[in-house]
C-alpha positions in Angstrom: 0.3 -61.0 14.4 -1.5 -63.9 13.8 0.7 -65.4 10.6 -3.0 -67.8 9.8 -4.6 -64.9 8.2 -4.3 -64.8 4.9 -4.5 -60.9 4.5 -2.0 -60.3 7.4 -0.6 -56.6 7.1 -2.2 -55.9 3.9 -3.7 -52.9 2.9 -6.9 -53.1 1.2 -10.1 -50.4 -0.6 -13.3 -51.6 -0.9 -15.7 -49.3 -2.6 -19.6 -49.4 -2.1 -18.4 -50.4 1.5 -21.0 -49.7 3.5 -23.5 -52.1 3.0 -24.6 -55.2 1.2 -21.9 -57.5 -0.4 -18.7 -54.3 0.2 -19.9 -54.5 3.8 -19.3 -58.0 3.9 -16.5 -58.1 2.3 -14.8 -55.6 4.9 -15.4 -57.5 7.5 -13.9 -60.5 6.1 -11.1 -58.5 5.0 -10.4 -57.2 8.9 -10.7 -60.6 10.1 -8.3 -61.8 7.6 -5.6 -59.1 9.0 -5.7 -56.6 6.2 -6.6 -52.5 7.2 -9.2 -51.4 5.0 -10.4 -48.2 3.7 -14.0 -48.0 2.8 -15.6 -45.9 0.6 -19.3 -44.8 -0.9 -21.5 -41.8 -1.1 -23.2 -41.1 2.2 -21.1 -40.3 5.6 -23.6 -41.5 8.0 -24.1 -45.0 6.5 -20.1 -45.3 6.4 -20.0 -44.2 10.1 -22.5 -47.3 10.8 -20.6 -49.4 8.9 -17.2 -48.9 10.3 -18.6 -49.2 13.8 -20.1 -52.6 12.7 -16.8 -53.7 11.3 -14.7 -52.4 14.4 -11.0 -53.0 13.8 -8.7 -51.7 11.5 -11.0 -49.5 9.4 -11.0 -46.1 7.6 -13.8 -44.4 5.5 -13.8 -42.0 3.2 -17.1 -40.8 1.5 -17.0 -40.3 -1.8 -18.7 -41.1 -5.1 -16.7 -43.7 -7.6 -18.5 -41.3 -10.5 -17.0 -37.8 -9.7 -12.8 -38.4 -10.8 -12.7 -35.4 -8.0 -13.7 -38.1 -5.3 -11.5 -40.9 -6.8 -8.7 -38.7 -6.0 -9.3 -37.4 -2.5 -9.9 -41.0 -1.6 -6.6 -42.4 -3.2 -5.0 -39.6 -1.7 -6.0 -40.0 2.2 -4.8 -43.9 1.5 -1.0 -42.5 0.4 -0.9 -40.1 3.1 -2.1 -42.9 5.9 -0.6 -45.6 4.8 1.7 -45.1 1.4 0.6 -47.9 -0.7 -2.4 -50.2 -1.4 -2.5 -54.2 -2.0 -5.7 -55.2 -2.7 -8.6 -53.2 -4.1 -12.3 -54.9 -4.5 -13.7 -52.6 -7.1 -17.4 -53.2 -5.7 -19.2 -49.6 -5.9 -22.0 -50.1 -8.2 -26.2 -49.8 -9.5 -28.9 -50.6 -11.3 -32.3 -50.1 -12.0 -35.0 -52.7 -13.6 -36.2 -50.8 -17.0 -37.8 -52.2 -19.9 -36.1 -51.6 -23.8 -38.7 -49.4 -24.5 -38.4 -47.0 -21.5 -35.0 -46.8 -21.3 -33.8 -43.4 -21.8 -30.5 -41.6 -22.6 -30.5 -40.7 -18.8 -30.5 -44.2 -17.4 -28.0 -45.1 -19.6 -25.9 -42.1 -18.4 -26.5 -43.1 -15.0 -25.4 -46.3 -14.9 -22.5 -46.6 -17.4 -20.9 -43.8 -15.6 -21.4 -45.8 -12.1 -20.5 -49.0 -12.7 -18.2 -48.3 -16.3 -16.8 -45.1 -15.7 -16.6 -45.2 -12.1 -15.0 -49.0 -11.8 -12.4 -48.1 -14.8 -11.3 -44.5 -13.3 -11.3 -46.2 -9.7 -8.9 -49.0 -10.9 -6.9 -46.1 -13.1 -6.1 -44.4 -9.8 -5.2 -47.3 -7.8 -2.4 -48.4 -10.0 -0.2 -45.6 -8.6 -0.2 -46.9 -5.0 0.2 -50.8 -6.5 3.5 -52.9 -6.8 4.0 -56.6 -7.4 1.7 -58.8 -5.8 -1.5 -56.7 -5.6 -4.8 -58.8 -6.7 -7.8 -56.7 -8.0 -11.2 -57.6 -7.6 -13.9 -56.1 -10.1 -17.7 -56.9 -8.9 -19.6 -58.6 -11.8 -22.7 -60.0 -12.3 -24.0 -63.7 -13.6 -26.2 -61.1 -15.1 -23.3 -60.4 -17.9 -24.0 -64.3 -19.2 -28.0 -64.7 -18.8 -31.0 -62.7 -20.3 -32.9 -61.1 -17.3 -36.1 -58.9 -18.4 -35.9 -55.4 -17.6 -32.5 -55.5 -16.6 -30.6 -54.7 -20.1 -28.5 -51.6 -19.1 -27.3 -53.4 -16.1 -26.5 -56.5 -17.6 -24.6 -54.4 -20.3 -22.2 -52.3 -17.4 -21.1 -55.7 -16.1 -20.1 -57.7 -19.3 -18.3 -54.5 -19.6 -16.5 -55.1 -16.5 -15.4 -58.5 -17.4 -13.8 -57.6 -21.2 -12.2 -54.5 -18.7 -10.2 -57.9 -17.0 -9.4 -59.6 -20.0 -7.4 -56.7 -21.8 -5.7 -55.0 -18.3 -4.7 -58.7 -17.3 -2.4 -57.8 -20.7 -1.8 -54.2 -19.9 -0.6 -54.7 -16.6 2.0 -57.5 -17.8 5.2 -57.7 -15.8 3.8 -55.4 -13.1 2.7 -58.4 -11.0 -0.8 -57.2 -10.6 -3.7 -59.7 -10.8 -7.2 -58.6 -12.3 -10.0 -61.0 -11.4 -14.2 -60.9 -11.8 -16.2 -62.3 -9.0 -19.8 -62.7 -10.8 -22.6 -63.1 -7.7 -26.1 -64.6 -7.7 -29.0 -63.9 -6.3 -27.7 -62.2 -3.2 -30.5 -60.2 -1.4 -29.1 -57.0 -0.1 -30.3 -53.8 1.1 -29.9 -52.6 -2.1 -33.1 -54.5 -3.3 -35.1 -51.4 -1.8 -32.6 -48.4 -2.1 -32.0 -49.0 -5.6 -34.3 -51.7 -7.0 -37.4 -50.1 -5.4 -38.5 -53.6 -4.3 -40.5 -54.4 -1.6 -40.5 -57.2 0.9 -43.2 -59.4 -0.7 -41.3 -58.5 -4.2 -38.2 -59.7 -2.2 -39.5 -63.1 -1.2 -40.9 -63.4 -5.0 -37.7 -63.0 -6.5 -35.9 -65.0 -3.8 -38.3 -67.7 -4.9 -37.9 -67.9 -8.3 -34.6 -67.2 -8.0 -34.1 -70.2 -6.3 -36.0 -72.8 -8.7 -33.7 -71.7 -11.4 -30.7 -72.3 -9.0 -29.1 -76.2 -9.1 -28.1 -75.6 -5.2 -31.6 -74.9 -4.6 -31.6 -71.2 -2.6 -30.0 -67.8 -3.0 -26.6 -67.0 -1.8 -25.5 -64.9 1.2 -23.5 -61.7 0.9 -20.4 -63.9 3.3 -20.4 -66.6 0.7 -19.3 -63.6 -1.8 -16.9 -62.2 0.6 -15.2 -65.3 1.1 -14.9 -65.7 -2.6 -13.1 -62.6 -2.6 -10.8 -63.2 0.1 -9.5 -66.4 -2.1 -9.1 -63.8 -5.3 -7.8 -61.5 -2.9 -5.0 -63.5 -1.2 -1.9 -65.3 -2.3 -4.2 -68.4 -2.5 -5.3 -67.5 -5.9 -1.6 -66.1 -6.6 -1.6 -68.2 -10.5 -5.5 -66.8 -11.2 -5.7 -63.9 -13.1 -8.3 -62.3 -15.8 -10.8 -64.9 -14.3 -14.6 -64.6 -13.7 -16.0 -66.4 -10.7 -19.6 -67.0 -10.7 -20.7 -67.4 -7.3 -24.2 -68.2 -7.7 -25.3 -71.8 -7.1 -24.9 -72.9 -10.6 -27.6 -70.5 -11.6 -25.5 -69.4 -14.9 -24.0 -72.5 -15.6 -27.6 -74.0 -16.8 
């Protein structure tokens, strides 16, 4: 075993693994050293993924939202492997709506993805976790800055970062670390699966995106991944209840 890895022997869950910034974030986890079990809602899509990662890889379909799901999954982990050290809470959506056509059913939807689904997924993990486990909640700079359209969203992931602050405090003494990593503008696949964009829409937003940003571009989903490797591994061992924007300075302006 190569002892330079920094996520040698671990055993690690990322949900909404199958694409996008969880996709990346596997594959850095693999080449780190950890086994990682991989999660989201459609089998074929996690097939392709866990070809493309290769190595020590295991998905499980299943949908963060349903409690049913959450339970199969953490239950194939504790029958394969018995425990779980890291978990990057990733699994997530959004939709751009304008305040006045918001309805009840778009708030449903995406509170009970990324709210429900990220609380009930860390819930169920705490079983399998001991001393020394680092979790890793997906936020937004979106949480901190006024985007148009984009209200519900926005809401879910300020959500997620009071969710650190107060289980940073509930999980005192268990050793278990509760961090945010808050991404940029990080062009993904799902800018058409669940944004609806298309590619000229893409480069538009990429553009302006990248005049508000101090670094002067848009991120990559690796530059994510590698951020939370660090809040994954005993590099960040004294950083807990943090929120990491990795965005090029975009929310710091």
């Amino acid at each position: 075993m190569n002892t330079t890895q920094k996520l040698a022997g671990k055993i690690a869950l990322v949900t909404g693994g199958s694409s996008g910034l969880g996709l990346a974030t596997a594959k850095q986890f693999v080449a780190e050293g950890a086994h990682v079990f991989i999660t989201g809602r459609h089998q074929g899509e996690l097939d392709a993924a866990a070809k493309e990662v290769g190595g020590s890889i295991t998905a499980v379909q299943g949908d963060i939202a349903k409690l049913d799901d959450l339970d199969r999954l953490y239950a194939t982990i504790k029958d394969e492997k018995g425990r779980l050290d890291i978990l990057f809470a990733n699994a997530g959506s959004g939709e751009f709506v304008a305040l006045e056509q918001i309805t009840e059913e778009h708030f449903d939807k995406f509170f009970g993805i990324n709210v429900k689904g990220t609380l009930f997924t860390v819930q169920r993990a705490l079983p399998l976790m001991s001393v020394g486990g680092s979790i890793v909640i997906n936020g937004s700079m979106v949480s901190v800055k006024g985007v148009p359209g984009f209200s519900v969203y926005a809401a879910t992931k300020a959500a997620l970062r009071s969710f650190a602050r107060t289980w940073i405090v509930d999980l005192k003494g268990r050793g278990i670390r509760v961090n945010v990593v808050s991404p940029g503008t990080i062009v993904t696949p799902a800018y058409k699966s669940e944004l609806g964009m298309n590619d000229e829409q893409i480069e538009e937003s990429k553009a302006q995106a990248a005049a508000t940003t101090p670094l002067g571009r848009t991120g990559t989903p690796d530059e994510i991944a590698k951020a939370v490797v660090f809040l994954a591994s005993d590099d960040s061992s004294f950083v807990n209840g943090i929120e990491l924007f990795v965005d090029g300075g975009a929310a710091q302006i």
